[in-house]
Each structure stands twice: as structure tokens, then as C-alpha cells.
N, C-alpha and C positions, 0 to 999 in steps of 0.2 A: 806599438808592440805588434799591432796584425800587420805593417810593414815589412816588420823586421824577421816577421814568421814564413809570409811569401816570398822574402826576397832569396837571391837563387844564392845561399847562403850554407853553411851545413856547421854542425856543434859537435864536436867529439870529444869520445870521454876514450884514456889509454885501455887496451886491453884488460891488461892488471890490474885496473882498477875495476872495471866492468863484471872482471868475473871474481874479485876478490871477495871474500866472506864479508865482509865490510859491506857492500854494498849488495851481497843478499839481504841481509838483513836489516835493510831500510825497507821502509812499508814502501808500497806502490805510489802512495801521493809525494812520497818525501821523495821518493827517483823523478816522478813527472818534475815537481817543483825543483830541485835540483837542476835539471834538463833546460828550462825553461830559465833560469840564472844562467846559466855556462850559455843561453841564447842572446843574453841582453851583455854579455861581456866581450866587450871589443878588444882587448888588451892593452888597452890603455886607463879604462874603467874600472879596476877592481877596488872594491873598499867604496864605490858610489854607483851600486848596483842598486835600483827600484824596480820594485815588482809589484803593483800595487793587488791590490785583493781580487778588483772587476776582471783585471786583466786573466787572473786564476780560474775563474768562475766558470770558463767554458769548459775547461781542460777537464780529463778523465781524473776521477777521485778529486775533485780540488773545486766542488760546488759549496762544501759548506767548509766556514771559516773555522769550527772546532779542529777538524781534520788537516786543513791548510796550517792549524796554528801547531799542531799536536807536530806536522813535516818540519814545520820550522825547526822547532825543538830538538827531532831528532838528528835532522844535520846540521845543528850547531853542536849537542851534546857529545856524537862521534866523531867533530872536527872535518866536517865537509864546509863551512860555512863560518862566516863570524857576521854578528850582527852589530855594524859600525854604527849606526844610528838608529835608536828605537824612537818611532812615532805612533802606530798604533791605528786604529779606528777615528776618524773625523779628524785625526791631524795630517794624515799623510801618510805616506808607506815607509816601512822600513828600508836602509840601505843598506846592505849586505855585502861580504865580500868572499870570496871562493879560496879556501885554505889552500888547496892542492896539494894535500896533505897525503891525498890516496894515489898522485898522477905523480910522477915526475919535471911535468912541465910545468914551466909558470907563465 
């Protein structure tokens, strides 16, 4: 992940979506954590996206797992995300996939 963070690399979200009410109204953790998926998807990856929890833990708003859990929720529940495989705490991280539901592109 700290790889793929420094690499000279860049993540974009479309206009439309950025400034769409939809994505005001995600908390701040669930923008970071969102940000941070659309960083681990290569385009060929979707639907076997892992983000495990350690990896969160530095990041702004994303120290404690209630908060991280509560982001999840909320971009599954408004359709930024689906959650292809649940694992949880001491089995592994969940695998996630990016709806693109708010972007036009896939």
C-alpha cells in the first residue's frame, strides 16, 4: 500500500461526482476511505479490491475501526461501493468493489 501511495501515480474522482450532493454528504472518513479504494484499483481489479484496517489507521479520520466501519456502511448504503467478500477482524480484510455509480466511467 505505502508503495502504491508513493508511486508517481495519481486517483481521480469526475467533476460531477466530486461536487455532487451525494458526495457532500459522505462524512469525511468515508471520502478519505473511498480515495484510498479508487487508489488500490487498477482497472483491472474491481470487485478484488483489499483494504485491510492497518493500512487505514494512519490516514485522517480512519484511526479508529468504529468510524472506518460506520465509512464503510456509508458507501455501500449510497452505492459508492459493494462489499464482494465479507471477512472481517482476524480473518482478513474485506474485498470491495467501486460501483461507479456517481462517475460515468468504469
Amino acid at each position: 500500500m505505502r508503495e502504491l501511495l508513493n508511486a508517481r501515480a495519481y486517483t481521480c474522482i469526475e467533476r460531477k461526482a466530486l461536487l455532487s450532493q451525494e458526495f457532500r454528504n459522505l462524512s469525511a472518513t468515508a471520502k478519505v476511505f473511498y480515495f484510498y479504494l479508487k487508489c488500490m484499483y487498477n482497472g483491472q481489479n474491481n470487485g478484488m479490491i483489499t483494504l485491510p484496517y492497518v493500512d487505514m489507521a494512519g490516514a485522517v479520520g480512519c484511526s479508529d475501526r468504529g468510524a472506518v466501519a460506520r465509512a464503510v456502511h456509508q458507501l455501500e448504503a449510497n452505492g459508492w461501493i459493494e462489499i464482494t467478500h465479507i471477512k472481517g477482524f482476524h480473518r482478513g480484510a474485506n474485498v470491495y468493489k467501486l460501483t461507479f455509480r456517481h462517475e460515468s466511467a468504469k
